[in-house]
N, C-alpha and C positions, 0 to 999 in steps of 0.2 A: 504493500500500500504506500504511494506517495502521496505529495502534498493535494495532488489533484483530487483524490481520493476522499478527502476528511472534507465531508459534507456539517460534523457538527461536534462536539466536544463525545461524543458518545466513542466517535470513531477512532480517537486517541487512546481510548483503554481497552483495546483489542491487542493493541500492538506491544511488543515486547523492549525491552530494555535497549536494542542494538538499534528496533526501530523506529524508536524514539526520538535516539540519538542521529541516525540519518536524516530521520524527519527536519530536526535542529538543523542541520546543516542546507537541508533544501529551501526550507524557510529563508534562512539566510542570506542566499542566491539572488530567490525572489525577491525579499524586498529590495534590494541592492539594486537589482536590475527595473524594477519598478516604481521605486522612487526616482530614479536617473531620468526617468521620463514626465511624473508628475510633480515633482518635488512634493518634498515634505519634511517632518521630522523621525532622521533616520537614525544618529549614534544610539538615541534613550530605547529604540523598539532592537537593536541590535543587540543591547544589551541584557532584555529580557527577556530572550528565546526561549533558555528553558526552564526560565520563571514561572513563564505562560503557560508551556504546555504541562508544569509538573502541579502548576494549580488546575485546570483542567481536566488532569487524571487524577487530582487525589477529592477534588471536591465537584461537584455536579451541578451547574448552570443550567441552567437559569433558578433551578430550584435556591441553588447555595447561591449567595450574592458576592459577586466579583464587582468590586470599585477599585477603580485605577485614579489616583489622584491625578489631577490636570486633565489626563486622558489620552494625552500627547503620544504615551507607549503603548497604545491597546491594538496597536497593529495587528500584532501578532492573534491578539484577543480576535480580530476578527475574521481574520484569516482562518480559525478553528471553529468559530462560529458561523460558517456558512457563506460568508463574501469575497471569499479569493476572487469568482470569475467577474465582482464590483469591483474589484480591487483598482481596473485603472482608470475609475471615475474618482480614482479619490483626489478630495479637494475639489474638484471641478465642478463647475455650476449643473446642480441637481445630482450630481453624486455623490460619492462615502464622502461623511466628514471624517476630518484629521482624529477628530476626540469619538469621546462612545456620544451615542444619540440613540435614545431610546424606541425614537421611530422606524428607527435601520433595521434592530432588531431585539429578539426579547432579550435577550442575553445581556446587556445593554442596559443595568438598572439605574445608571443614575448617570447625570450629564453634568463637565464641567468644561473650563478652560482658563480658568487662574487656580492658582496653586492653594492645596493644604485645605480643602475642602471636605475631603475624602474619609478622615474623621468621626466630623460629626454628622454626615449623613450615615455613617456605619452605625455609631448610635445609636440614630435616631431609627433605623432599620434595626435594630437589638431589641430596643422598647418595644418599638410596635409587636414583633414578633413575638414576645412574651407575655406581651398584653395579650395577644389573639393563640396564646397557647399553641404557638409551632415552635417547630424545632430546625431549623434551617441555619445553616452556618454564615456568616456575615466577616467578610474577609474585604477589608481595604488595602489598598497596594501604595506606600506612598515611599517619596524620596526621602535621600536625607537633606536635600536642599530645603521643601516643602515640608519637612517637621520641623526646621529649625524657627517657622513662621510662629507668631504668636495665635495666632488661630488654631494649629495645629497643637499647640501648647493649653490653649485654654479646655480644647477636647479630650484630650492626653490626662486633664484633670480630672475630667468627668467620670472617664470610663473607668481609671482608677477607684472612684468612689463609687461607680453605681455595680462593677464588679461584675458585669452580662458575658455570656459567652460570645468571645469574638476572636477571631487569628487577625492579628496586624503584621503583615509584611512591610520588615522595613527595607527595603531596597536601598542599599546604599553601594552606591558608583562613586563619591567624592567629589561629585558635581553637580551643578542645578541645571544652568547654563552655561554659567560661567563657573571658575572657582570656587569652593564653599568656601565661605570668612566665619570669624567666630567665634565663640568660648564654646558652645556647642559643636561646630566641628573638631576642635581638641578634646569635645570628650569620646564622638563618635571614631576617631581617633586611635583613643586608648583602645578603645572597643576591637576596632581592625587587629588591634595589635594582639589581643586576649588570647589566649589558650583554646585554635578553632573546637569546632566542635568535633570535625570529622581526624581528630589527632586522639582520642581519647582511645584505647587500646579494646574499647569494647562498645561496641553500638549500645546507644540509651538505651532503647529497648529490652535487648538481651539482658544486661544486668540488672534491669529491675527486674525481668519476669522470673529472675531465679529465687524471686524470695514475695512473702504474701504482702511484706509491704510494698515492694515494687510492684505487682500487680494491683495496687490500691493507686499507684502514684498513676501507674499508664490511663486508669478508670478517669481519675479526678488530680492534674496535676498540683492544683492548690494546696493538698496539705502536706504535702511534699516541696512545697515551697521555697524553702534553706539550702535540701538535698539539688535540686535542679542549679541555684545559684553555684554553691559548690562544685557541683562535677563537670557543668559546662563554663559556666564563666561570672565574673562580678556583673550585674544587672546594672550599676549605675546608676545612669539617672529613670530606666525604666521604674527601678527599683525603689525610685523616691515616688514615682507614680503609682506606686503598689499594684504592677504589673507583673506578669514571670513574663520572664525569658529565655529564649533560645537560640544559641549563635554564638560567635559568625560562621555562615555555614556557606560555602563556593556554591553560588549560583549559578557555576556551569555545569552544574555535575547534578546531572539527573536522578542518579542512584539516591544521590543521599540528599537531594531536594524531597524526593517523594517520601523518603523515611521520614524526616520531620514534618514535613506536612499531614501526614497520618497521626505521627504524635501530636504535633497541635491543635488537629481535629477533635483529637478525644480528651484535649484540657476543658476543663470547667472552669469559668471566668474568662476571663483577657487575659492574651499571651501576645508576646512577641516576636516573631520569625526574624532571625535579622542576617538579611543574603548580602554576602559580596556578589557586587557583578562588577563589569568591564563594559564602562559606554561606548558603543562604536563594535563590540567584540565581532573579531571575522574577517573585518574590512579595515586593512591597514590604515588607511587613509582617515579611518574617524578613530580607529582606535589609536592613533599616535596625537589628535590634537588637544591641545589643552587648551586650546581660544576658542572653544564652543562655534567654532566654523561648521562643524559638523552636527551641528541642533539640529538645525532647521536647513533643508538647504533648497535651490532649485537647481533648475535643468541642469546636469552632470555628465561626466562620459566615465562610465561606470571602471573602465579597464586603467585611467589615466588619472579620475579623477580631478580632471579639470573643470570648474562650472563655466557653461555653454552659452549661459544667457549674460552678455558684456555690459558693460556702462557705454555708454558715449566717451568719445576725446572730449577731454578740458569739462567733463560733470564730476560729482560728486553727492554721496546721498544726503538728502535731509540732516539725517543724525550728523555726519563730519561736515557739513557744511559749520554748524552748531558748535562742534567739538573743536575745529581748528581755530573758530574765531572765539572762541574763549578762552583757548591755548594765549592767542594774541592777548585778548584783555588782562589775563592772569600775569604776564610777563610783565606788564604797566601796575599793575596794580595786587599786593601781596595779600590783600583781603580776602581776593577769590576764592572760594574753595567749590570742589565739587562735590556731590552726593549721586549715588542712583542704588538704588535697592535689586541688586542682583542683575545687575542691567549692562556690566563696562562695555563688552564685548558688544550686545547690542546697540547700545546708545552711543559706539564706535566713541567709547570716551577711556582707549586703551592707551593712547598716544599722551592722552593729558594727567593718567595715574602714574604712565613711566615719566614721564618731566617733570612732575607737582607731587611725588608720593606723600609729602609729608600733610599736604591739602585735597588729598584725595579720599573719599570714604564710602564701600562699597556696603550699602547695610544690611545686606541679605533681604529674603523675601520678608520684608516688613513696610511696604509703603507708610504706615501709621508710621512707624516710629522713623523712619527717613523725614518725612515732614516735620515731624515736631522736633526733631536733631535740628533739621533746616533753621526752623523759627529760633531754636537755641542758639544758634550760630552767630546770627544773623542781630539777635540782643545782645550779643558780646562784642556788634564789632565787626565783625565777618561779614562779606557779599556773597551769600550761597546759591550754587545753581544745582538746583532739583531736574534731575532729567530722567524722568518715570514715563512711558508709554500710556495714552489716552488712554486703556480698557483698564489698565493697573490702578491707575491716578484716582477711580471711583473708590477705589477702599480707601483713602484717606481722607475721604471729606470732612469729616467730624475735624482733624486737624487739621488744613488748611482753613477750616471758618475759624474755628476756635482759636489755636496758636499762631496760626500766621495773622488772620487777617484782621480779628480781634483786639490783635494787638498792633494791627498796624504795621509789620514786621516787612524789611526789605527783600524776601526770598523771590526769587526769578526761577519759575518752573519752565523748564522744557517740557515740553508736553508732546511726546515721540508717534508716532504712530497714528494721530489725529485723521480724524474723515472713514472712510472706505479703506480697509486694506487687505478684501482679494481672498486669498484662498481658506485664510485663517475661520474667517466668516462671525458667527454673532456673537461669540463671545471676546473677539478681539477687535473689532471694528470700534474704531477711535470716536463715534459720531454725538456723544450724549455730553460731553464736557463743556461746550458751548454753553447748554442748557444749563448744566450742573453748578459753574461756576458766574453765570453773569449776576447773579442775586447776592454774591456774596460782596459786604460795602468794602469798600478802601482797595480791592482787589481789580485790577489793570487786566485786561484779556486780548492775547491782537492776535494777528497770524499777516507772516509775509510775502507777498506775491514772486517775490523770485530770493536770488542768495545774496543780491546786493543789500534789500532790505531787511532780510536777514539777519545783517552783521550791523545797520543800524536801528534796528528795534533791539538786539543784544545790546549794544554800546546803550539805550537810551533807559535800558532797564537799569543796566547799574550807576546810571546817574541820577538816579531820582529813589526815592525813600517809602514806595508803597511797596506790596506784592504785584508782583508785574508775572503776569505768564505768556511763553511765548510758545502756540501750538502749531507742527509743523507735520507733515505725511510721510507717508512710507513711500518710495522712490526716490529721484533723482533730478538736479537741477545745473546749467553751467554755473562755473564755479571759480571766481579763483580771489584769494583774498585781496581786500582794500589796503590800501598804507596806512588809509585816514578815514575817518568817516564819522559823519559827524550826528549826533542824537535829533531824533523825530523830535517833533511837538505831539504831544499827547493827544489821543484824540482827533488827529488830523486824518483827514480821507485825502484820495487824490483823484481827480478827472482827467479823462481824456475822453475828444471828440474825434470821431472816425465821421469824413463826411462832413457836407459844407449846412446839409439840414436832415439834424437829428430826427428818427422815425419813432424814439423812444429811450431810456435811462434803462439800464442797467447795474444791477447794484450787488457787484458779487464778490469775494474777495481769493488770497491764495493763487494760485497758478491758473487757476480758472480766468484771470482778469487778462491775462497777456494773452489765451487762449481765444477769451472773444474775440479781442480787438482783432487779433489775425483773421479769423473767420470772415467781420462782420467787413473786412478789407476786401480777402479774397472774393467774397460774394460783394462789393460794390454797395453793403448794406450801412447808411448814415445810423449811428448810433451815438449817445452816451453814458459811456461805461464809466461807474464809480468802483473806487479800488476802496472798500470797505476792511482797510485794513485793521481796525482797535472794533472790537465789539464792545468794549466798555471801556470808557465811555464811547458814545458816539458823535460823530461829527453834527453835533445841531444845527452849525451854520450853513453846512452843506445840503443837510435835510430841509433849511429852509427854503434855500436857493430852489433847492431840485421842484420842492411845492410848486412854484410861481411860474415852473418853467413850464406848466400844463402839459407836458408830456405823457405815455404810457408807463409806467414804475414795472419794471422787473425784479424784483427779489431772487436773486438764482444761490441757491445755498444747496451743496452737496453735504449739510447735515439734517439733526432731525427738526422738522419745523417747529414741533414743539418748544420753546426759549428760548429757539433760535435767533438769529439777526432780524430776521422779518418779524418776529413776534416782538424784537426790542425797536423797530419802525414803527411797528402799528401803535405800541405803547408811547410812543411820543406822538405822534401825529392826534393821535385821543387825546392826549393831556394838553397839546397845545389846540383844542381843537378845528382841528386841519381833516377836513372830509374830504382825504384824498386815495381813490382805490387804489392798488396796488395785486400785482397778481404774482405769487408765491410758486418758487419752485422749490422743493425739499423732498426729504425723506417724512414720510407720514408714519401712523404711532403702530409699528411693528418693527420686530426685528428681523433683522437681514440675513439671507443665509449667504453659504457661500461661494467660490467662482470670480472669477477672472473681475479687473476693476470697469473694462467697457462692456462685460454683460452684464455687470450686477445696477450700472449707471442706465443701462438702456432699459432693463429688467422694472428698474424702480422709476424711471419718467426721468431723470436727469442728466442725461447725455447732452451734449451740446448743440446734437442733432434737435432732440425735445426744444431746447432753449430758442433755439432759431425759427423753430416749425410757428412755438406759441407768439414770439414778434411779428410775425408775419398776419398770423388769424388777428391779433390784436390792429394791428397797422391796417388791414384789409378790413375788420369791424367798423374804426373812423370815417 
C-alpha cells in the first residue's frame, strides 16, 4: 500500500512497522514536490511526518480529536484524511486551505491560524465531553514556539487544575518561525538535554507490567506520578502545572512514537508527550536553514531549491522597504529601538538586529506584551518601532488603547501584512485594523502610496510625540533609499488631476493611487484622484474642497467598509452637514477566503477593473 492508497486514517493501521516507515518517506517526496508548485508552509509539515501518522495509528479521528495549533503542519493530517488527490488546490482560490477547516473535512475539529490556541479549545472539548458523559480522547498538537505565548500559559493553568483526560503533544523543533528567544526556551532546553526516554535500558511498559503496581501505573498514570518523573525525566515546568510527563522522545522514530502514544492514551488526567523533531527533516535545503526561509515559501525548483517567483530590478518588499529606512533613522538617532514578536525574519528586520543588537528585541509570540514593552520604552525615552503583521496586531488591542494611546505614548507600529494577502486567506488577511484602530484618541493611522512616502511618513512618525502607525502590504515596490527626506504635515492628502475636465474624484489611498492615475491615462479617462494617505486624522480641508467641486465621490478602499475611510467621510460630511452622496467601494461584512490577490479583488467587487466599470455607469447616469 502507498500513499495513493490511504483513503482515510483507518488505512494506516493495517500496515506494518517497515510500512509505515516507507509511507514516511513517500509523504515526504510528495509534499516537497507539491509544494514547489503551490507554495506553502513546508519545513513545520516536514517535520511532523511521523508525528502525524503515529497519532493516527494510535488514536482514531474523527472520533478522538486531533488539534494542531496554528494549523500550518496538518498537511500531513490531511493527506491521511482523504485529500491527497485536493492536494494541488491547496491554497488556491476555492481549494484546501493551508490550516485545518472544518468544512474540508470531519477530521478537521477545530480551525485556527494564529498561534497557541490549540489549548484551550482542547479544554474546552475535555468539558464538554465529560459533561455529555463520553469518553473520546482530546489530543492538541502544539509548538514550543506557541507555548511559550501567554495564552498558551494561561490554558496550561487551567488544565492543570481542572485535571481532564487529555494527551498534549508538545512538538518541539526549537523554532516558531524564526529562533525561539526566552527564559522558557532555556528551560525547554534543559529538557532536550534530559535523560531521553528511548535510552532507558527497558521500555516503560515492560517494567511496570512486571509488578501489580506497575500494572496500576499503565491503568491510571497519576498515582504513579513521582515514579514517571523519576525514570523518564525532571517535568519542570510541566511539573509546576501539575501535569505528568513524558519525554523527550525522537519524533522520527515510529516504533517508539507509537509506544508512548499508547501509554499516554491510557493516562488518567493531563499528560505530556514531548517529541523532538527536525523542521525541514528530509529536505536538505529546509532542514539546514535557520532564517525560517523555509516556513513559508512559494514557487520553488524542488531539485535546486531555488525560489522561481523573482522580484523586479531596483524593488524591494514592503517589510525592507520599512527595515532599511529605519536602519537609516537608527544610525541618526540612538533612541531607536526595534521590537517584533517573533517576526525578525518576517518583518525582514534581520539586517537591523545584526547592526543595533543591543536595541533590538524579539518578544516571542506575545503581541500583548510586545506593545506594552513598546509603551514602556517609549516613557523612558526610547523611539520604539513595533512591526507586528495586520492579522497579529488584533491580539493586542487592549494594549495599544490602554498603554500606548492612553497614555499618549510615542510608539510607531508597523503594521506588516495590511489589506488582502492571497493565499494565507481569512485568518491572515490584514483588512480589519483600519476599522480597529481609527476610534482609538491620540493615535495617528496612514499608509503610503509608494517607498518614497514611505520613508517620509517613517521620518514624520519619529518627529512628532503621539502613537503614529504606519500600515503597509505584502508585496513589492521600486525602491531605493532617500539621503534626505523631509516629515509630512499630519493629516495632509494629496491631489492629482489626470485630464483637463475631471468626470469624477477618486478617493483611495496605498499603491492603489498610482495604479488609477495610470489607468485612468491609458484609457484617456479625466479624473481626480485623492491620495488618502492619514486615515486619522483626515484631511478636512481637502474634504471641503472636494464638496464644492460637485463632482461624483468615489470611495475605493480594498479594506473592510465597515470603519473604514469611507465610513470616516460619511462621518464628517454628517457632522459638518454636507449632503453629499458618495459611492463606496470595499470589502463588505464577511470574511475572505483564500487565493491569488487579483481573484480574491475580482471575487469581492474590487479590482480596478470594478472601479473603472462603476465611473463610467456613474459618469453615463449624469
Amino acid at each position: 500500500m502507498n500513499l495513493y492508497d490511504i483513503k482515510g486514517p483507518a488505512d494506516i493501521r493495517q500496515l506494518s512497522l517497515s510500512q509505515l516507515n516507507a509511507l514516511a518517506k513517500d509523504i515526504r517526496e510528495f509534499l516537497v514536490d507539491s509544494i514547489a508548485k503551490t507554495g506553502g508552509h513546508l519545513s513545520s509539515n516536514l517535520g511532523v511526518v511521523e508525528l502525524t501518522i503515529a497519532l493516527h495509528y494510535v488514536f482514531d479521528s474523527p472520533h478522538d480529536k486531533l488539534i494542531f495549533d496554528v494549523g500550518h503542519q496538518s498537511y500531513v493530517h490531511k493527506l491521511l484524511t482523504g485529500r491527497l488527490h485536493q492536494f494541488h488546490t491547496l491554497r488556491q482560490y476555492k481549494g484546501l486551505s493551508g490550516f485545518q477547516k472544518r468544512k474540508e473535512s470531519i477530521h478537521d475539529v477545530w480551525e485556527a491560524g494564529h498561534s497557541s490556541t490549540s489549548l484551550s479549545a482542547a479544554l474546552g472539548m475535555a468539558i464538554a465531553r465529560d459533561l455529555r458523559k463520553e469518553s473520546h480522547c482530546v489530543v492538541p498538537i502544539i509548538g514550543d514556539g506557541a507555548l511559550s505565548s501567554g495564552m498558551a500559559m494561561e490554558a496550561l493553568n487551567q488544565i492543570g487544575s481542572e485535571k481532564r483526560n487529555m494527551v498534549i503533544i508538545f512538538n518541539d523543533n526549537n523554532m516558531s518561525i524564526s529562533k525561539n528567544v526566552g527564559a522558557l526556551d532555556t528551560t525547554f532546553t534543559k529538557l532536550r538535554a534530559s535523560k531521553p526516554y528511548n535510552s532507558l535500558k527497558h521500555d516503560l511498559s515492560d517494567v511496570l507490567s512486571q509488578s501489580k503496581a506497575g500494572n496500576n501505573l499503565l491503568q491510571g498514570m497519576r498515582s504513579f506520578k513521582n515514579t514517571v518523573k523519576e525514570s523518564v525525566v525532571d517535568t519542570s515546568i510541566f511539573g509546576d502545572f501539575n501535569l505528568d510527563y513524558i519525554g523527550p522522545v525522537n519524533g522520527h522514530d515510529l516504533k517508539l512514537l507509537i509506544k508512548v502514544l499508547r501509554i499516554a492514551k491510557k493516562h488518567k488526567g493531563p499528560i505530556v508527550v514531548h517529541v523532538i523533531t527536525k523542521k525541514g527533516k528530509g529536505y536538505s535545503f529546509a532542514e539546514e536553514d535557520a532564517s525560517g526561509a523555509w516556513h513559508g515559501v512559494s514557487h520553488f525548483d524542488p531539485s535546486t531549491g531555488k525560489v522561481l517567483t523573482q522580484m523586479p530590478p531596483q524593488h524591494a518588499s514592503w517589510s525592507e522597504i520599512f527595515s532599511e529606512s529605519l536602519i537609516q533613522l537608527a544610525k541618526q538617532d540612538q533612541r531607536i529601538v526595534a521590537l517584533t514578536p517573533a517576526m525578525v525574519s518576517g518583518a525582514k528586520l534581520t539586517r537591523f538586529f545584526n547592526q543595533f543588537p543591543q536595541r533590538s528585541f524579539d518578544c516571542g509570540i506575545a503581541e500583548e506584551h510586545a506593545a506594552t514593552l513598546a509603551a514602556s520604552l517609549a516613557l523612558s525615552g526610547m523611539r520604539p518601532f513595533l512591526s507586528v503583521y495586520s492579522s497579529f496586531l488584533q491580539r493586542s488591542y487592549d494594549q495599544i488603547q490602554q498603554d500606548v494611546a492612553r497614555m499618549d505614548l510615542p510608539v510607531v507600529f508597523g503594521i506588516d501584512r495590511c489589506g488582502l494577502v492571497g493565499e494565507d486567506g481569512e485568518t491572515h488577511h490584514g483588512v480589519f485594523d483600519i476599522a480597529m484602530l481609527r476610534s482609538i484618541p491620540n493615535l495617528i493611522l496612514s499608509q503610503p502610496k509608494d517607498a518614497i512616502e514611505a520613508q517620509q511618513l517613517l521620518i514624520t512618525a519619529f518627529t512628532q510625540n503621539h502613537p503614529f502607525a504606519i500600515r503597509y502590504p505584502r508585496g513589492h515596490a521600486p525602491f531605493h533609499l532617500e539621503p534626505k527626506v523631509a516629515p509630512l504635515t499630519i493629516g495632509t492628502w494629496t491631489k492629482e488631476q489626470c485630464g483637463q475636465a475631471p468626470i469624477a474624484t477618486i478617493i483611495t489611498y496605498g499603491s492603489d493611487v498610482d495604479k488609477v492615475i495610470a489607468k485612468a491615462r491609458v484609457n484617456a479617462i479625466s479624473l481626480q484622484v485623492i491620495n488618502a494617505r492619514f486615515f486619522k486624522p483626515l484631511d478636512e480641508a481637502m474634504l471641503l474642497t472636494i464638496a464644492q467641486d460637485k463632482l461624483p465621490i468615489i470611495i475605493y478602499e480594498t479594506d473592510m467598509l465597515a470603519g473604514g475611510l469611507s465610513s470616516a467621510i460619511l462621518e464628517f460630511y454628517n457632522d459638518h452637514k454636507l449632503n453629499i452622496p458618495l459611492t463606496r467601494i470595499g470589502l463588505g461584512d464577511h470574511f475572505i477566503e483564500h487565493g491569488s490577490l487579483p481573484q480574491l479583488r475580482k471575487a469581492e467587487h474590487i479590482d480596478i477593473n470594478t472601479l473603472f466599470q462603476t465611473i463610467m455607469e456613474l459618469h453615463n447616469a449624469t
